[in-house]
VEXDOMI-661049 format. One line per 5 residues: number of its first residue (from 0); their letters; for each residue x, y, z of N, C-alpha, C, O. Coordinates in pm, whole numbers, plus 50000, padded with zeros to 5 digits. Each point is the difference from the previous one (the first is absolute). Example, Ala and Ser with C-alpha at 12.3 -4.5 7.8 and 13.67 -1.06 7.14 Angstrom:
2
0) AS) 51319:49431:50780:49911:50119:50000:50090:50120:50000:50104:49998:50066  49861:50107:49862:50082:50119:50006:49923:50109:50073:50051:50111:50017
END
This chain:
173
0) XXXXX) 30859:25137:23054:49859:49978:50020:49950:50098:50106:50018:49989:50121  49914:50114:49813:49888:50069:50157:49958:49921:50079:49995:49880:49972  49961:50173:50155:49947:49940:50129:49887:49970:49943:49968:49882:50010  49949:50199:49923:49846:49956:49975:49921:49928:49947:49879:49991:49981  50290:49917:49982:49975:49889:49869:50035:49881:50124:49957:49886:49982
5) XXXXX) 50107:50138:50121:50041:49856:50081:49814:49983:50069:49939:50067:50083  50029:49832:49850:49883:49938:50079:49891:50111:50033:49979:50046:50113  49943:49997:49752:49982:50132:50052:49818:49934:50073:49940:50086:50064  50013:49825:49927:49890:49907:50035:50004:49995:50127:49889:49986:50052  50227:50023:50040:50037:50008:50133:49999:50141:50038:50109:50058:50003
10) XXXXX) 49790:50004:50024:49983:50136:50038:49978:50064:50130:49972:50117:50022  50060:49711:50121:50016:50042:50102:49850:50017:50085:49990:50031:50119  49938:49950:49820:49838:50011:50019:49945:49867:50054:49902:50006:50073  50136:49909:49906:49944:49864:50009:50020:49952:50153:50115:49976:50039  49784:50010:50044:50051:49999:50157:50033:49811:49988:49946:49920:49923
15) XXXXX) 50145:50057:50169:50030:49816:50012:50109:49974:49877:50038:49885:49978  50019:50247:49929:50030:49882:49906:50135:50013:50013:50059:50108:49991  50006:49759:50033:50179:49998:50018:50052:49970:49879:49946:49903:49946  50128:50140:50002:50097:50032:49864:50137:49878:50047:50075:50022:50095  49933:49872:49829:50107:49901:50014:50104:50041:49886:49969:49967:49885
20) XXXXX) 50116:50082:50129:50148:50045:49869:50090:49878:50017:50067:49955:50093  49905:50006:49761:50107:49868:50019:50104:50007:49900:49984:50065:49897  50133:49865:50131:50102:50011:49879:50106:49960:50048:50016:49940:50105  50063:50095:49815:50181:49950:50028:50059:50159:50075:49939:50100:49965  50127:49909:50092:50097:50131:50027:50038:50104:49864:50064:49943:49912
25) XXXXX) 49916:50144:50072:50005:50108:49875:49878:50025:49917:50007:50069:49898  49858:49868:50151:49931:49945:49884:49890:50126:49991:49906:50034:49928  50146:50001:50157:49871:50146:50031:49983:50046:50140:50024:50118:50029  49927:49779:50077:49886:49960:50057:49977:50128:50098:49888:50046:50024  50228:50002:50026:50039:50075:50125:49945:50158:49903:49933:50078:50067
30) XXXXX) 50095:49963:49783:49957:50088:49946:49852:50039:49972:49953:50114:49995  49981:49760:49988:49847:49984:50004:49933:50032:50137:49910:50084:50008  50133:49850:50093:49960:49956:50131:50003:50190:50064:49915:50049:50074  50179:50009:49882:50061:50155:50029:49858:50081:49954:49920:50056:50075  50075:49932:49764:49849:50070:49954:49922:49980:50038:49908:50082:50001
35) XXXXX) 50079:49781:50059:49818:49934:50072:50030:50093:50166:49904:50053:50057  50189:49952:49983:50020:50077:50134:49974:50141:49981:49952:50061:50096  50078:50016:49770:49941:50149:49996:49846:50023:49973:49954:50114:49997  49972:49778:49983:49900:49981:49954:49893:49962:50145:49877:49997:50007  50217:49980:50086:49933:50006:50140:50002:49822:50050:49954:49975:50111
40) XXXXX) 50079:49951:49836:50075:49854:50037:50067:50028:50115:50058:50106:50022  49933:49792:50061:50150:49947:50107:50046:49943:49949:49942:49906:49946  50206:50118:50040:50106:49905:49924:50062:49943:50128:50025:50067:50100  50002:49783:49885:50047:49929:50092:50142:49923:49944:49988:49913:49914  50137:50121:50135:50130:49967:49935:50098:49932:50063:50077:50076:50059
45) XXXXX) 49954:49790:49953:50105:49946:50081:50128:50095:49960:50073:50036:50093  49954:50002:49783:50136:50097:50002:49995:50108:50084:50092:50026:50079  49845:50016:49915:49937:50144:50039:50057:50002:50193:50073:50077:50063  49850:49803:49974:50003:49974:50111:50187:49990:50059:50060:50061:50088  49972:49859:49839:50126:49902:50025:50091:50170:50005:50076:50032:50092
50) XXXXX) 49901:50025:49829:50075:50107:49943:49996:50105:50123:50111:50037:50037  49778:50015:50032:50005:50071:50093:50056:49923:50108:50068:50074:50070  49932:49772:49984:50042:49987:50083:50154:49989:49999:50062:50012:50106  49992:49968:49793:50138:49943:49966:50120:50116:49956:50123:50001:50000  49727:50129:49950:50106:50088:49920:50087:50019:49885:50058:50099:49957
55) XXXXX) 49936:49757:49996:50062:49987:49905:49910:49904:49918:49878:49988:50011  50261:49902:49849:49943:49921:49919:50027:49894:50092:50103:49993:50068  49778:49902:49933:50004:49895:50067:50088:49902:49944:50067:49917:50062  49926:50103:49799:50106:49918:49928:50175:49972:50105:50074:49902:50006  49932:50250:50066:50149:49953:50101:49960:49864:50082:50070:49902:50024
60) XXXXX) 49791:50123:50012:50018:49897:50136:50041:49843:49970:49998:49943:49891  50033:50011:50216:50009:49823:49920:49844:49994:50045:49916:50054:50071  50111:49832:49827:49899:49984:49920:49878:49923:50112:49879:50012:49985  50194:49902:50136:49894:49942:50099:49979:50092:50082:49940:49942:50090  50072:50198:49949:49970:50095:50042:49858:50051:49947:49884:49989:50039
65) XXXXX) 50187:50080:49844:49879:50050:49898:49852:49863:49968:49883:50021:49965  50178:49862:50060:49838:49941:50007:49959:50049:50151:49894:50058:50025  50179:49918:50045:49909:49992:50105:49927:50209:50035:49897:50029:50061  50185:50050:49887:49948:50090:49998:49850:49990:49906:49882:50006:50034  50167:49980:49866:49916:49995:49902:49844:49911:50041:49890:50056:49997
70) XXXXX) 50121:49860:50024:49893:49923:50088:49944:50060:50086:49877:50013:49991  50205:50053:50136:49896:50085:50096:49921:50114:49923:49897:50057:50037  50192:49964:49826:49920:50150:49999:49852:49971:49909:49891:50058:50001  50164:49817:49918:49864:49956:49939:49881:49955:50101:49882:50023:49972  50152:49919:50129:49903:49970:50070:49883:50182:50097:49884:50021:50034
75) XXXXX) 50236:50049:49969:49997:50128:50058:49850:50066:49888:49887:50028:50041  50165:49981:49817:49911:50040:49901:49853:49908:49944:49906:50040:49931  50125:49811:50138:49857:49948:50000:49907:50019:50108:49877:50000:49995  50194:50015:50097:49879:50125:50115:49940:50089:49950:49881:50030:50012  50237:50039:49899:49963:50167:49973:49878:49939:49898:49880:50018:50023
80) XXXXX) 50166:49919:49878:49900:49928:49872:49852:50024:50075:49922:50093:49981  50059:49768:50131:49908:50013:50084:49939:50098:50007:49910:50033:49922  50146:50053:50212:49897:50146:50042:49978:50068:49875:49897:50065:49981  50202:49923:49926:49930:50092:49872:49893:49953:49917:49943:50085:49930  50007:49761:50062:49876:49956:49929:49922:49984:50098:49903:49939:49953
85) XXXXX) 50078:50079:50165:49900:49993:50136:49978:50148:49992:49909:50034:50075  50150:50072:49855:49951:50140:49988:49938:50030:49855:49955:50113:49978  50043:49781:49916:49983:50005:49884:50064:50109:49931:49935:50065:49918  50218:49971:50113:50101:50085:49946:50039:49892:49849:50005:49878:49986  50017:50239:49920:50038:49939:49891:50118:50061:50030:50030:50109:50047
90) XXXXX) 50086:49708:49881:50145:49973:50043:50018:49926:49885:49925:49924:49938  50252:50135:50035:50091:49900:49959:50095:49926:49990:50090:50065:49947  49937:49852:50071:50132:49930:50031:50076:49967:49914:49979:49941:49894  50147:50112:50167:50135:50032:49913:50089:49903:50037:50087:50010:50086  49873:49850:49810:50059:49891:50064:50043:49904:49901:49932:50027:49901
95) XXXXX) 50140:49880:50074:50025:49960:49863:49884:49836:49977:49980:49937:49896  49963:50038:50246:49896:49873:49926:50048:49904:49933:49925:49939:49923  50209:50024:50090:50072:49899:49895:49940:49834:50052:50064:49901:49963  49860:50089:50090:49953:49882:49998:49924:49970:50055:49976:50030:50117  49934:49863:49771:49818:49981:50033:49952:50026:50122:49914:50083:50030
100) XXXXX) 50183:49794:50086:49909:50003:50110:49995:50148:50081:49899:50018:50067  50192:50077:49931:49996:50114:50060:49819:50073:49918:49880:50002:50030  50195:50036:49876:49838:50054:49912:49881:49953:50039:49899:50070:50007  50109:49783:50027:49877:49923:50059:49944:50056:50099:49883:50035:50009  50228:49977:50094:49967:49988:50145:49943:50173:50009:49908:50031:50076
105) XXXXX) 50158:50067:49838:49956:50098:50015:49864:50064:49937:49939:50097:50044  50038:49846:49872:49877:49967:49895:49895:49970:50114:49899:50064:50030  50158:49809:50032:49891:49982:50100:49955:50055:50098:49882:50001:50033  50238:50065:50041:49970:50122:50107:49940:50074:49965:49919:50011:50093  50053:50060:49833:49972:50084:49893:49854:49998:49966:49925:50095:50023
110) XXXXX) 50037:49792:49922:49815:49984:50043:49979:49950:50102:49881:49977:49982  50140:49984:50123:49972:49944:50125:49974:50142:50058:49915:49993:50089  50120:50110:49895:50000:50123:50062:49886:50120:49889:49995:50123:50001  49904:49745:49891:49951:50081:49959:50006:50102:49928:49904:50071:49972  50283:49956:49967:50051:50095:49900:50004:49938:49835:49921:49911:49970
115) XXXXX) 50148:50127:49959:50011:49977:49876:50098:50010:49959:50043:50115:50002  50048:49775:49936:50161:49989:49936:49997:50034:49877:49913:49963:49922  50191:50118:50047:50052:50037:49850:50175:49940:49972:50096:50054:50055  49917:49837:49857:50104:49926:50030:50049:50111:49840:49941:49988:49893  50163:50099:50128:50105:50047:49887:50117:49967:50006:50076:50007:50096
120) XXXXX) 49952:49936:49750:50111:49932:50002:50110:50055:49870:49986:49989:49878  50111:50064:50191:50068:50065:49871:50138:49929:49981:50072:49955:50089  49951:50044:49764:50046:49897:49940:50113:50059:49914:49957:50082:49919  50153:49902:50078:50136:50067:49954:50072:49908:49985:50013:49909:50082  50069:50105:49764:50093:49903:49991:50125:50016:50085:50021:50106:50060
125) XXXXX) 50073:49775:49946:50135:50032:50052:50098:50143:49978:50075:50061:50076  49892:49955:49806:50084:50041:49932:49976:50210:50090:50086:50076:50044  49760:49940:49943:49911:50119:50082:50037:49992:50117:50039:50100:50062  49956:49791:49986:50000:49970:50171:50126:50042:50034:49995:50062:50106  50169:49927:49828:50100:49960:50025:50059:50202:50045:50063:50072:50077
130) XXXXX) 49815:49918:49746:50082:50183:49961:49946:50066:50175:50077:50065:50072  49779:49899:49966:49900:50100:50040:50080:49996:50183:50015:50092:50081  50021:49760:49927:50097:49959:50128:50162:50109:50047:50039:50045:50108  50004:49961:49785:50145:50084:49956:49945:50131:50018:50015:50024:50120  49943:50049:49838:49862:50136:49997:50001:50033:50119:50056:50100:50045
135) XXXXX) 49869:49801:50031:49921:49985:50139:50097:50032:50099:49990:50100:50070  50164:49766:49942:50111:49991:50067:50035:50136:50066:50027:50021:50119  49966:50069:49775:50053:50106:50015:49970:50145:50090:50072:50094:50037  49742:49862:49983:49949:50103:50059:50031:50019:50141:49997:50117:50040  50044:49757:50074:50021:50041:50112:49877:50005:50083:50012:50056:50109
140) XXXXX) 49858:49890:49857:49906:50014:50122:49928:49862:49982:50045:49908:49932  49854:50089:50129:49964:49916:50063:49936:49880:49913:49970:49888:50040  50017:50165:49830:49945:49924:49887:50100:49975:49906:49973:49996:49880  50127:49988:50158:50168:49979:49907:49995:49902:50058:49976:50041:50114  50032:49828:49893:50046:49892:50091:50085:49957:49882:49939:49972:49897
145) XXXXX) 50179:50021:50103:50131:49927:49952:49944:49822:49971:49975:49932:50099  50015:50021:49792:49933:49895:49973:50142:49966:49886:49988:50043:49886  50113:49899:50143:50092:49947:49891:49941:49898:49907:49894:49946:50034  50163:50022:49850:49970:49932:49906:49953:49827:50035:49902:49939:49956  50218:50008:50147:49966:49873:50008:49891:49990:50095:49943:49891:50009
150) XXXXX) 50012:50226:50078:49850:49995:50065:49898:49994:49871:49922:49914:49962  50098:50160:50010:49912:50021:49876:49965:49892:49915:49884:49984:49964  50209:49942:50003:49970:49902:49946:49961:49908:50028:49957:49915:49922  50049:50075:50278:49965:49882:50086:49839:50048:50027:49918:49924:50050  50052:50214:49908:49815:50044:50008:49949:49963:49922:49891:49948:50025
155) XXXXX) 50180:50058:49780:49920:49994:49922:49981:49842:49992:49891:49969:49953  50193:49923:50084:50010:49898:50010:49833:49936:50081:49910:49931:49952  50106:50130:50182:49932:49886:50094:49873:50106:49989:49912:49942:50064  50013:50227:49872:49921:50041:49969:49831:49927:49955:49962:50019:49884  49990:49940:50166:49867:49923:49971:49886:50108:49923:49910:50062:50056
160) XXXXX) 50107:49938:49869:49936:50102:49918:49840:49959:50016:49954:49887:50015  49980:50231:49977:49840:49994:50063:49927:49959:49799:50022:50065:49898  49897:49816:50119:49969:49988:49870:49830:49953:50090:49982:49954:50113  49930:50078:49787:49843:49972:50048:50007:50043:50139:49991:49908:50081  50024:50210:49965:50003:50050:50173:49924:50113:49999:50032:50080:50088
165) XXXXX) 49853:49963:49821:49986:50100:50033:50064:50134:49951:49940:50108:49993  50190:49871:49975:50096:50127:49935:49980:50059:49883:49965:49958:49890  50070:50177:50164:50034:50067:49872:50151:50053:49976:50062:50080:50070  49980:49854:49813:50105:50018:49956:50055:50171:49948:49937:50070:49921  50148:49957:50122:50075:50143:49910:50133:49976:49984:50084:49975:50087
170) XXX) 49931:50035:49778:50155:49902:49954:50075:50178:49978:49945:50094:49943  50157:49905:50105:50090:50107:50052:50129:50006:49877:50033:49897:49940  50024:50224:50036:50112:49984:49897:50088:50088:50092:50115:50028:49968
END
C-alpha cells in the first residue's frame, strides 16, 4: 500500500485534531501513525519512549518493571498530549486504546481542550497479526516489541473493540 493511500483525508492541516490508532500489536498502527508524522503530526509513542530509555526490547524487562516504566512514560506523553492541544498542534497517538475507558478519558481530554478526535481502528486477523509480529521481531528497533503468542492471545482476548465510538474502521491483511 502507498503512503498516499494511508488516511489520505488526514493531511496534517487541521489545527486541534488528535489522531487515536487503535488495535492489537501488528495491526498497523505504529505504520500509519509514521505517515501521519511525515505529513507534519506529532507522533506520541510509549514504545518509542520505553525504547530510548531502555535501549532495548522491553519485552527483556520483568514484567513489574516495564509497568511501572511504562506508566511513567504514559503519564510523561499526556503532558506532552496537553501542551500539544493548548498549541492546537495536530497529533497522533501511537497507542493501542484496547479499552473503552482509556478512549473515553482521552476523547474527553481531547474536547475539553477544544480539539477534535479521530478514533482509527485497524483490524487484522490472528492469523496477519501473528505473520506481521514474526516480520516485526526481527527488525531490532524500537517498534519490534517481541509480543509472543500467549501475550497475544491474552490481547486479543481482553481487547474491547470500539463499536458505535465514533470509529473508523481499516481492516488490514
Amino acid at each position: 500500500m502507498e503512503e498516499v493511500d494511508l488516511l489520505p483525508h488526514l493531511d496534517g492541516t487541521e489545527r486541534g485534531l488528535v489522531v487515536m490508532m487503535c488495535g492489537l500489536p501488528g495491526s498497523g498502527k505504529s505504520t500509519y501513525a509514521q505517515a501521519l508524522e511525515r505529513r507534519g503530526y506529532t507522533r506520541l509513542s510509549i514504545d518509542e519512549v520505553v525504547w530510548a530509555r531502555i535501549g532495548r526490547d522491553a519485552a527483556d524487562l520483568d514484567p513489574a518493571v516495564y509497568e511501572q516504566l511504562k506508566s511513567a512514560v504514559e503519564q510523561e506523553l499526556w503532558d506532552e498530549l496537553i501542551r500539544l492541544m493548548e498549541a492546537k498542534l495536530p497529533t497522533v497517538i501511537d497507542y493501542s486504546f484496547w479499552s473503552r475507558a482509556t478512549r473515553n478519558r482521552y476523547k474527553a481530554a481531547i474536547e475539553s481542550h477544544g480539539c477534535r478526535w479521530e478514533l482509527i481502528r485497524l483490524k487484522a486477523d490472528l492469523a496477519t497479526l501473528r505473520r506481521r509480529l514474526t516480520a516485526r521481531s526481527r527488525r531490532g528497533d524500537a517498534n519490534s516489541v517481541t509480543v509472543c503468542d500467549d501475550l497475544l492471545e491474552r490481547y486479543v482476548t481482553d481487547f474491547e473493540e470500539p463499536v458505535g465510538e465514533g470509529e473508523r474502521v481499516i481492516v488490514q491483511e
